[in-house]
N, C-alpha and C positions, 0 to 999 in steps of 0.2 A: 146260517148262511143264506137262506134264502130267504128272510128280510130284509138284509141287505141287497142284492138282487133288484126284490120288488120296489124298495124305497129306488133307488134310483136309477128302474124303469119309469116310476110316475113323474119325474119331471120332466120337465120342459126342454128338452135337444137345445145345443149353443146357435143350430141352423137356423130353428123359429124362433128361437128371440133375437137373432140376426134380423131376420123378416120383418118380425113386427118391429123393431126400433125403423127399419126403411121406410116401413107405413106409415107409420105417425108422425115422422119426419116429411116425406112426400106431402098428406095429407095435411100437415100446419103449413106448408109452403103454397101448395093451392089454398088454402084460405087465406093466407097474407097476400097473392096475387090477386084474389078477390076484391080483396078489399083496397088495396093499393088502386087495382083500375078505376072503382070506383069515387076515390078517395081526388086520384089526379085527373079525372078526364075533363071536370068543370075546366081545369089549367089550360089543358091542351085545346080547346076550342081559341083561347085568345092566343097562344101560341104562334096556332096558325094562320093567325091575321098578322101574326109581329111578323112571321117569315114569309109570308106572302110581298107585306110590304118592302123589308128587305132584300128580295129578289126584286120589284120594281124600282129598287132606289138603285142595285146594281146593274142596273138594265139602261137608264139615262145617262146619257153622255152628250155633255155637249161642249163648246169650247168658245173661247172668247177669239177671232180671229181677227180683227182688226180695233185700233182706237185712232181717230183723226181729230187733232184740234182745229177749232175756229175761233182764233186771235182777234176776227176783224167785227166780228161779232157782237153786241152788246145784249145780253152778259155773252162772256165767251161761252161757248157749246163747246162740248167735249161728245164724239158721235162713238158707240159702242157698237159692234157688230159678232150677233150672239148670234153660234151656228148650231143645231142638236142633228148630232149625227148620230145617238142612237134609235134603238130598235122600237123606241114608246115615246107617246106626247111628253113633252115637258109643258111645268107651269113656272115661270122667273117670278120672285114677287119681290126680290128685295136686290138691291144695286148700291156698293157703297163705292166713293174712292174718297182714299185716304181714311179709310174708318166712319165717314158721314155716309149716313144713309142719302141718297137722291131719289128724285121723283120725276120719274122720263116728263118728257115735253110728249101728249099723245098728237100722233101725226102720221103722215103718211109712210107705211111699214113695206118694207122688201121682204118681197120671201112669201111663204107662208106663215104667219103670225098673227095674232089677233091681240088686241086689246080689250079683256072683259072685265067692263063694269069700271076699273081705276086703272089709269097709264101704267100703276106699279104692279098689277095683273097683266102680265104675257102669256101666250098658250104660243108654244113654238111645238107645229106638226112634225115629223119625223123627218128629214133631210131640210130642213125650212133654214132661212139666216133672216134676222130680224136687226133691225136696227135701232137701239134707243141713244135719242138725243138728248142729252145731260145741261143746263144749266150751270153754268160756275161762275159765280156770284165775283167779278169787278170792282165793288166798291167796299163791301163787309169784311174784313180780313180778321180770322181767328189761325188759330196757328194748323189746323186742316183743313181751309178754308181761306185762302190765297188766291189771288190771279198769280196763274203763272207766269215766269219766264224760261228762257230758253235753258234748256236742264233739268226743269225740274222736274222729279219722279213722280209716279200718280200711279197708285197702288188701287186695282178697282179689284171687286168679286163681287161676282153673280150667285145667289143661294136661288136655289128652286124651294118647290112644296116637298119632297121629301127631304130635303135637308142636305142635297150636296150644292158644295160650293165650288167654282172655281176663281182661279184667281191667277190677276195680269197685271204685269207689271210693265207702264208706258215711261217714256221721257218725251216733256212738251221741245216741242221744234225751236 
């Protein structure tokens, strides 16, 4: 009887192999954390450039608020008026109607607005309204590339440098 006894006093309680399976469990999870931080952090340094810029892309707001044609014109002008009423500079670099890209006429700007370096480069300051004068070609006609007449639709959007667009939609006089 009391080899029985002794035999299983020398083992191991169900308490401390509870324990240790905790520890070694805990202890390969702090190593897999280890190694994870190290593994992602190269990632998270460009991350924080991705959402940095997405927080400035959400942050410009601007709006197309007026379009007036000039029929009497030659070519007719088409005059845009691009207002940025958010919280950060905007850059415009691209201006299409009807799907063709245009290239302002550079001239005298309303507002706070600059032209740097090419007419298709605008920097519009925070509350600024700028005004780009558009060219529309009178004699070449391709099928988005008409003079207009009275009705007819003229679909423009203004992209900036981070990548929003808006977009207006006019009817000529």
């Amino acid at each position: 009887m009391r080899r029985r006894r002794l035999r299983s006093c020398l083992a191991v309680s169900t308490v401390i192999a509870n324990m240790l399976m905790i520890l070694i469990t805990l202890s390969l999870a702090a190593v897999l954390v280890a190694w994870a931080g190290t593994s992602f952090g190269a990632f998270s340094g460009g991350s924080q450039v991705y959402f940095v810029q997405s927080g400035q892309a959400l942050q410009e707001r601007f709006v197309v608020e007026e379009v007036f044609f000039n029929k009497t014109a030659s070519p007719q002008q088409i005059f845009v008026f691009v207002r940025n009423f958010g919280p950060i500079n905007i850059n415009i670099v691209a201006i299409y109607v009807n799907g063709t890209l245009q290239t302002p006429i550079s001239g005298p700007s309303h507002g706070w607005c600059s032209f740097s370096g090419s007419p298709l480069s605008a920097s519009l300051t925070v509350g600024a309204v700028c005004e780009f004068s558009l060219n529309w070609p009178s004699t070449a006609c391709s099928p988005n590339h008409c003079p207009w007449v009275t009705g007819n639709i003229f679909q423009i959007v203004i992209g900036s440098t981070r990548g929003n667009q808006v977009t207006y939609t006019a009817r000529a006089p």
